[in-house]
N, C-alpha and C positions, 0 to 999 in steps of 0.2 A: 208821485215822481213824474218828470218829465224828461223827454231824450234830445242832447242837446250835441250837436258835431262840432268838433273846435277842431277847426286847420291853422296851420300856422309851417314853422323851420325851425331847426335847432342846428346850434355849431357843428359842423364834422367833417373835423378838417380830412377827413378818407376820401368824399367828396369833390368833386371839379369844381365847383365854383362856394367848397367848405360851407354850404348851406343842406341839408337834408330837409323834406318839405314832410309834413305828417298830416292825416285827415285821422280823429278816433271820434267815439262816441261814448258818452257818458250818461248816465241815467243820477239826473241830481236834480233839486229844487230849486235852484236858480242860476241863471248865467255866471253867477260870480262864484256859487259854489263848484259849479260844472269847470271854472277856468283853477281852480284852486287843485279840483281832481286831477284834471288833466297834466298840471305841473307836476305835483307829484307823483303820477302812474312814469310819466313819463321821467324824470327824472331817478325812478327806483330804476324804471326797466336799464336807462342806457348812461347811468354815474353822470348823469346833467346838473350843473347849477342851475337855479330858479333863472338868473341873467343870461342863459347860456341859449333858452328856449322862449321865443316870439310868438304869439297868438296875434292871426291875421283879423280872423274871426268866428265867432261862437253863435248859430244858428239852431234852431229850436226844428227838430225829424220827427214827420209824424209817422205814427203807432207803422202804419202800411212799409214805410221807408224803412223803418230798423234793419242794420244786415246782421247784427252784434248779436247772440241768441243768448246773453248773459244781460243784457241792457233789453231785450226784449220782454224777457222776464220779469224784472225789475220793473217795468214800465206796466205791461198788462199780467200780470200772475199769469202767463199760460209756457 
């Protein structure tokens, strides 16, 4: 497994200018599964449609960077 950071915005209209911006981390095997993660986490957490949420971009965090101590795990068993 590798730890991948996907920033991006999703709709809300609560928001001034109806964009909320997100930075997560994910612990998946490739960028395209890590973007499939992130739709989904995100979409469970806050009732999102898959169109409703934009990925800027999806960056590869090494072991040292992890803040996430669930995706740390995952990445080095400790």
């Amino acid at each position: 497994m590798k730890a991948f950071r996907v920033v991006g915005t999703f709709n809300d209209a609560r928001q001034e200018k109806g964009k909320q911006p997100f930075s997560i981390e994910i612990a998946d095997v490739s960028v395209e599964a890590a973007k499939e993660q992130a739709l989904s986490t995100l979409g469970s957490r806050h009732k999102l449609k898959r169109w409703q949420i934009q990925i800027a971009e999806v960056t590869d965090v090494a072991e040292a960077d992890i803040t996430n101590p669930v995706v740390k795990y995952k990445v080095t068993g400790e």
